[in-house]
N, C-alpha and C positions, 0 to 999 in steps of 0.2 A: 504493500500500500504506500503510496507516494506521499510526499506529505499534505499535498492539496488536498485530495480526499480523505488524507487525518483529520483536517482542521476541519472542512463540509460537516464529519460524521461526529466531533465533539461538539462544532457548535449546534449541532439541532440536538446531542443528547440534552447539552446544555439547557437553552432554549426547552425543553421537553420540562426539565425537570421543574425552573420557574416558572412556567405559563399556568398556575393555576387560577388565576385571576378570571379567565374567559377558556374555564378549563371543557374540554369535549364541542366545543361551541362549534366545530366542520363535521361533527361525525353524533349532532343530537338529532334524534328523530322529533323531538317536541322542542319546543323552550323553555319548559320544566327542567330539562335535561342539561341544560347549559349551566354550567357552571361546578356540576357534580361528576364525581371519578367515577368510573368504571369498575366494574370488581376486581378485572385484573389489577386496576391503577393503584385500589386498597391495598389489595392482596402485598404488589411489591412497592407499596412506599415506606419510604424510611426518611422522610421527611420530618425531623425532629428541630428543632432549637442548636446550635452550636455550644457544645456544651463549656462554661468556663474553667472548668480545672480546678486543683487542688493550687492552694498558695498559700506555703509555711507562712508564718509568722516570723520566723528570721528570715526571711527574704524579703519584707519589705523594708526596705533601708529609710523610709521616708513616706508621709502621707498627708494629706491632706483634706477635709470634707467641706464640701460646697453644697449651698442651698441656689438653687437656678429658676428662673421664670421662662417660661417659652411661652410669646405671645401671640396668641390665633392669630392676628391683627396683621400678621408679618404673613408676604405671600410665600417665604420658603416653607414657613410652617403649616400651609393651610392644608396639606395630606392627613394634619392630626385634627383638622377639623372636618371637612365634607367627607361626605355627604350627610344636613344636616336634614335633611328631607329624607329619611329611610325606609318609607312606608312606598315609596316608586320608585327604589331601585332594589338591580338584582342581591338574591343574598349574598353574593361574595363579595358585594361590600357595603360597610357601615364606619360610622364615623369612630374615633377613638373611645368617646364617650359613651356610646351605645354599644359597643362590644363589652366595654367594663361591664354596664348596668344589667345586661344581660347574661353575664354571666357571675354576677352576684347573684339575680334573682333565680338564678336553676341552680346556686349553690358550689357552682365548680369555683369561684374565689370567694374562698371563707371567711381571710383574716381580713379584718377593716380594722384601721388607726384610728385615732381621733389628732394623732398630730406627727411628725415627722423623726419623733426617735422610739413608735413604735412603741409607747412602755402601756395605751389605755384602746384596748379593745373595744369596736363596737359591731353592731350585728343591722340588719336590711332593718328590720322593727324600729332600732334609734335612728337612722337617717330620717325615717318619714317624715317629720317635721322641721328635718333640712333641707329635703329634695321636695316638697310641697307643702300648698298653705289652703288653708278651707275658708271660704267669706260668704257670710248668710247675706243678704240681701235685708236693707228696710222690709221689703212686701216679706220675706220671710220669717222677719222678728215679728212681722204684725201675727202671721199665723201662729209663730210660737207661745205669744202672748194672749190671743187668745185660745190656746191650748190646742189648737191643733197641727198635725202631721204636715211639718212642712214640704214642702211641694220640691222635687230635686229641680226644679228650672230658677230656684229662688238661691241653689248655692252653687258658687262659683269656686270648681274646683283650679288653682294652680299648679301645673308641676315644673321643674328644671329640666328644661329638655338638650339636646344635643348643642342646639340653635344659642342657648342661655351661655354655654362655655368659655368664659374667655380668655383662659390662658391654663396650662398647667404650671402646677410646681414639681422639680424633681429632688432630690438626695441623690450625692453621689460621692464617690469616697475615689480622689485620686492616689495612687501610690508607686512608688517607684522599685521594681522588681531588678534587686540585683544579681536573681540567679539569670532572667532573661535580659537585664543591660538596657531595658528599656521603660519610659512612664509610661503609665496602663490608666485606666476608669471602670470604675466598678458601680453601673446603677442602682440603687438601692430603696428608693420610694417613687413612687407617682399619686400627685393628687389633682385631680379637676378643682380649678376654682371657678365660680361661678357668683354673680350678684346674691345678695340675701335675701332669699324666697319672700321673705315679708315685708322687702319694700324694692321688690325687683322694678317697680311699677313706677318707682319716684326717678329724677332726673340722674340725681350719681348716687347708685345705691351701691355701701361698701360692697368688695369682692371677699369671699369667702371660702378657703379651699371645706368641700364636702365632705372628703372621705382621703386619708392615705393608706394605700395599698402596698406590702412589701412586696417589690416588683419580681426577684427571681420566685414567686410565689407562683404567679400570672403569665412569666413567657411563654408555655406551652402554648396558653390560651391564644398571646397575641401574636403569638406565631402563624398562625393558622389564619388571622386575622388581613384579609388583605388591603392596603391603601394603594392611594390611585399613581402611576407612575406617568407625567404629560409627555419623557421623552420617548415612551416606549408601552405601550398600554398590553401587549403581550406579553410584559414581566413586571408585575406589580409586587410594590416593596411590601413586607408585610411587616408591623407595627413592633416589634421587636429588631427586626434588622435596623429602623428608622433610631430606635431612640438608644439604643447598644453601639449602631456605628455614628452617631451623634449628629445622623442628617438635620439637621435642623438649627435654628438660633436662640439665645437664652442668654440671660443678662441674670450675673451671681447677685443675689442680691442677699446674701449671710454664707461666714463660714466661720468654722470654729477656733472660737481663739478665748483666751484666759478671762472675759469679759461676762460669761457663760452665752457663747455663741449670739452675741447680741446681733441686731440687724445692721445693716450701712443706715438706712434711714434713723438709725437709734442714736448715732453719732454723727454723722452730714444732715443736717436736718433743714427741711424747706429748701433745695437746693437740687434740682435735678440733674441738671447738667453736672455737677460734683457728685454727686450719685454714681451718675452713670462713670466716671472716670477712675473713680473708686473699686469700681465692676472690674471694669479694664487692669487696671492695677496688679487686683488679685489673678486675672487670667493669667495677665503677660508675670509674675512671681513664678506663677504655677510653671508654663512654661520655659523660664529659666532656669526654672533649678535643674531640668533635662539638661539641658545646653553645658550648666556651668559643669556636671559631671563628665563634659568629655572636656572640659577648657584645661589647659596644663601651664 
């Protein structure tokens, strides 16, 4: 075999194995059928998560942990937001938010935070009155006042939908491996932040993260989970490749330091543009300390 037709016959295995996005879509007899594998394609997939590895404790020479904002707002970021309309498109995709949501409520992500080091559990039951708010209506206090059964067109249920999201926050812990000679990142939380259900309604209603998830908890799940790719729509990234190879942008805004991890905003205060330089700062640190370990 020459090499021309080496390279023909990896890149369609290639090609093969990430097309699940518009997976069967030449060879479905229905449109039902688009987007789901074949028995065979079950049978031999080994389509798993990249797994991270064992990593002594003496071997990190060096660490550091960062609190990050990634803002929907930003158009590199918007794979972690659309499709916020999920009810008209195909299932092989949904937005980042609704894959979480959905697979807390069938119970395959169990553990929920209430904040980002992880130490205060909470379960679907205590979000409800984070992720929705109930408003009777005047005509419905009138019926409840005069004692009777009020009418469901009189309450106005809210929920936090996909559309409500407006930035994640992540956890993540850099460190520098000196058995492999190189800095590394290791994700370790993800939380949707979203307006506060109970005054989502008003002009600047604070943002609020809902829920943190410990993220090697979940990659199975968003593994599986496909986002939209615009340079190539027959190889779509799917939401662990995205936020493990760090496609996307995010502005540090806390990391841990002797102050008990206080925020930039706790100490640059009313200042954004110093805010933001502050961000920067700790990046371009982070990445120097690579550098100065080869400097002689």
């Amino acid at each position: 075999m020459n090499w021309k037709s080496f390279l023909v016959t990896f890149c369609g295995f290639f090609i093969t194995i990430f097309s699940y996005g518009q997976a069967n879509v030449l060879n479905a007899d229905t449109p039902e059928e688009i987007g789901k594998k074949t028995e065979e394609q079950i049978k031999y997939d080994n389509d798993h998560p990249l797994e991270y590895g064992y990593v002594d404790e003496r071997d990190v020479l060096w660490a550091k942990t960062t609190w990050e904002i990634i803002d929907l707002d930003e158009r590199i970021n918007f794979p972690l937001y659309y499709p916020i309309d999920t009810n008209n498109i195909g299932s092989h995709r949904r937005s980042l938010y609704d894959v979480l949501m959905t697979n807390i409520k069938n119970g395959k992500i169990k553990n929920l935070y209430s904040d980002s080091y992880f130490t205060e559990t909470r379960t679907l039951a205590d979000l409800r009155t984070t992720l929705s708010k109930v408003d009777t209506t005047d005509l419905g206090y009138e019926q409840y006042n005069a004692g009777e059964e009020i009418d469901r067109q009189y309450i106005n249920v809210r929920n936090i939908s996909a559309a409500d999201v407006k930035e994640y926050r992540i956890r993540g812990y850099w460190y520098f491996d000196k058995r492999q000679g190189e800095l590394r990142y290791r994700l370790l939380g993800l939380a949707p932040v979203a307006p506060d259900v109970n005054f989502i309604d008003s002009d600047q209603p604070d943002l609020v993260p809902l829920f943190w998830i410990w993220y090697p908890d979940a990659r199975e799940i968003l593994h599986k989970a496909k986002a939209f790719n615009r340079r190539n729509t027959s190889m779509p990234f799917n939401y662990d490749h995205i936020l493990n190879a760090r496609r996307f942008n995010s502005v540090i805004y806390k990391e841990d330091n002797e102050q008990g991890d206080r925020a930039i905003r706790d100490y640059i205060v009313d200042n954004a543009l110093m805010q933001l330089l502050e961000s920067e700062r700790i990046k371009e640190s982070i990445r120097n300390f690579e550098m100065d370990m080869w400097a002689y």
